[in-house]
N, C-alpha and C positions, 0 to 999 in steps of 0.2 A: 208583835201584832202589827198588821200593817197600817200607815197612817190613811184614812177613812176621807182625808179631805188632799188626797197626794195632786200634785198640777199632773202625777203620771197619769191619772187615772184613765181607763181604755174607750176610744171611741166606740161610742154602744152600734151594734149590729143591727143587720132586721131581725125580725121575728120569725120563729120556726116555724113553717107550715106543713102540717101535712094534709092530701086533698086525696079524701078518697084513696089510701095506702092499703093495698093488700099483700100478703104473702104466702107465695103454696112454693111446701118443698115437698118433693116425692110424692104429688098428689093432693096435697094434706095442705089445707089452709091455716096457716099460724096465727097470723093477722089477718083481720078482717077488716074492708073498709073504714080503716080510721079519718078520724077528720078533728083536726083540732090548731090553736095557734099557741107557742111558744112566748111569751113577751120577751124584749131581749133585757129585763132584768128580774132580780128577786132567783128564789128556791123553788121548783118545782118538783114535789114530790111524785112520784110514781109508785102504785102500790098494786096488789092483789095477788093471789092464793099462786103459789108453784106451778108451774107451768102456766102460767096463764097469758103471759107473751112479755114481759117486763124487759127482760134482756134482750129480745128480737126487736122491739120496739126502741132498744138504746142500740142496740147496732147496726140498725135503719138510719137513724139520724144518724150516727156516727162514718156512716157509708161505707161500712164492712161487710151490711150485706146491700143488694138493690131491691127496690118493690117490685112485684111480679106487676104489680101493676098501679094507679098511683102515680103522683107527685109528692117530691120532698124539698122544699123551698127556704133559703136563707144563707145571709150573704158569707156565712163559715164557709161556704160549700165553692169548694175547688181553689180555697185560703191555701199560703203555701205555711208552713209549719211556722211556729216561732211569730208570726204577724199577727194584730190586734185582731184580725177578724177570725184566728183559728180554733179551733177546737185542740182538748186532750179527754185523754180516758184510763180513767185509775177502776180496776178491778178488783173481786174482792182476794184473788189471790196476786198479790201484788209481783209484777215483773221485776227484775233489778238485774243492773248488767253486774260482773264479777270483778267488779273496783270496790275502793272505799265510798261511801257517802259520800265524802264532797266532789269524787271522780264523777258518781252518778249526776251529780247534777250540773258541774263543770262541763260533763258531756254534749249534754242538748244546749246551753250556751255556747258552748264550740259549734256546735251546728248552726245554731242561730245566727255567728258571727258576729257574736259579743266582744266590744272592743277591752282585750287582755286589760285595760285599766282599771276596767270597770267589772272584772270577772270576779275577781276574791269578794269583792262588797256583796256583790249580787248571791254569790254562792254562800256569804257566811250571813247575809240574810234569811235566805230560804232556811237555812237549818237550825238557826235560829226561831222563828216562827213555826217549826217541827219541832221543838225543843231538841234537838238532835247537836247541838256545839261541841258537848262532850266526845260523840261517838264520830265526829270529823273522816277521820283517818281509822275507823272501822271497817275492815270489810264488809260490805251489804246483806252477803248473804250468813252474817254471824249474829245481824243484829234480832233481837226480838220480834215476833212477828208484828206489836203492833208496831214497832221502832220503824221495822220493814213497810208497811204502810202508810206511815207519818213519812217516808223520804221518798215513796211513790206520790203521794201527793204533792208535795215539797215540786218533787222534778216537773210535774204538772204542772204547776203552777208558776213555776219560776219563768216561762217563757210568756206571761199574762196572757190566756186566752181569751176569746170571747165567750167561749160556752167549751164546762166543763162537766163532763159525764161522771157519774158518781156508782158504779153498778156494785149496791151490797158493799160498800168498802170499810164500813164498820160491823160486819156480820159478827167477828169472829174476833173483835179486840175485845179486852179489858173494857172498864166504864174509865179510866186516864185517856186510854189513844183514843176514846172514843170522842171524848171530852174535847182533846186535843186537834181533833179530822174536826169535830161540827165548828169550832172556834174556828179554824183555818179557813172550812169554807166559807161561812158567815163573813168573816173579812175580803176575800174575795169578791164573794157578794154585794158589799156593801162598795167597794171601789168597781166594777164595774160586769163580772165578767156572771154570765148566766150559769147556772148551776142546776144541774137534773140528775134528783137524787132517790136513788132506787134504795126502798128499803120495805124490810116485814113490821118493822118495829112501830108501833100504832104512838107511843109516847116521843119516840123521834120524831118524825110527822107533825107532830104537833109543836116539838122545839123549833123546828127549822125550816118548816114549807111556811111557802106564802100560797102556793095554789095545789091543790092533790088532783092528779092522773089514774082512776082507777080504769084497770084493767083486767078484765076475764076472759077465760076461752078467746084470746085474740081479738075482742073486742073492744074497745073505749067503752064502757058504762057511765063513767061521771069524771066530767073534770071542770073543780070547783072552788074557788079560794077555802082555807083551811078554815075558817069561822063558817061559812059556809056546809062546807061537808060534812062536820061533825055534828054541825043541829041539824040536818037531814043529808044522807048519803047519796040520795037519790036514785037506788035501787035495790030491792032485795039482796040481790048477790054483795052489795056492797055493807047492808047494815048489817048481813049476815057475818062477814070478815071481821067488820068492828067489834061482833057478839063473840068470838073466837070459835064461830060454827064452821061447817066445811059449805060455802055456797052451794046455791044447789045450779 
């Protein structure tokens, strides 16, 4: 676990804005005028029904894709890799290069320009806190899917970002790697770095947001602290999701 009270801990960023963000691709509006502000600390959950723009709306802020029209504001934005104010993004089908575990994460420390002194601590921490020490000298892509997830996060994390995207990354584990991902991120959390966590799972949500993002049909409907939301959602389409209804 990471220590919660580290002198590391990351100088906090601005706050995410988005002002008036739309998106049309092939005609077709995905997003629609959003408008909302990020804090640059705590869990911000993101929720709502399949297609309803959850992932176009993390690869807006992630600037994988641009707003057709819109502003998206915060000092991540044009961060060079590996520095306090950047950003990563763990998926829920986790990427991995075709090294062992501790290559993969060695890797983006080599990039970072991690002084070799300081590279083994750094690398046999991260896998550590992925419970991953065992599987070192593993090839990545032999390990377990959620193993494989716990050492995408792991590499995420090892270069301390300022804001870490979360899209679906515990869909598809076990309730261990799941246990293992919100533990990881929650310590992150807590030492500095913002965390935007996309999820269907309505009992997660309530573990690990401090504010919920609903979204539908490309729209912001309610974005609310999590005590908040759950004693009123603040709109049909959203109580309807809580109810396991299909919104209308």
């Amino acid at each position: 676990m990471l220590d919660k009270t580290s002198e590391h801990s990351l100088q906090l960023p601005d706050p995410v804005r988005f002002r008036d963000v739309s998106l049309t691709i092939n005609r077709q509006e995905l997003i629609a005028n959003i408008n909302c502000t990020l804090e640059h600390t705590g869990v911000s959950v993101v929720m709502g029904p399949n297609g309803a723009g959850k992932s176009l709306f993390l690869r807006l802020l992630a600037g994988l894709l641009k707003p057709t029209s819109g502003t998206i504001t915060g000092s991540y934005i044009n961060a060079k890799p590996g520095t306090t104010s950047s950003l990563s993004m763990v998926f829920q089908d986790p990427v991995l290069l075709r090294r062992t575990a501790h290559a993969n994460i060695a890797y983006v420390l080599h990039q970072q320009k991690c002084p070799e002194e300081q590279l083994a601590e750094k690398v046999g921490n991260a896998l550590k806190t992925a419970r991953l020490e065992r599987q070192r000298e593993t090839p990545a892509r032999r390990l377990s899917g959620g193993e494989q997830q716990r050492l995408a996060l792991a590499r995420a994390l090892v270069v301390r970002p300022a804001i870490l995207l979360l899209d679906e990354a515990t869909a598809s584990l076990d309730p261990a790697s799941t246990h293992i991902v919100e533990g990881m991120a929650a310590d992150a959390a807590a030492t500095g770095t913002k965390i935007i966590f996309v999820t269907h799972d309505v009992r997660q949500a309530k573990r690990v947001g401090d504010d919920i993002l609903f979204i539908h049909e490309g729209r912001l409907l309610t974005h609310k602290s999590i005590h908040d939301f759950f004693r009123d959602p603040g709109s049909k389409e959203a109580q309807a999701y809580l109810d396991g209804r299909v919104p209308e």
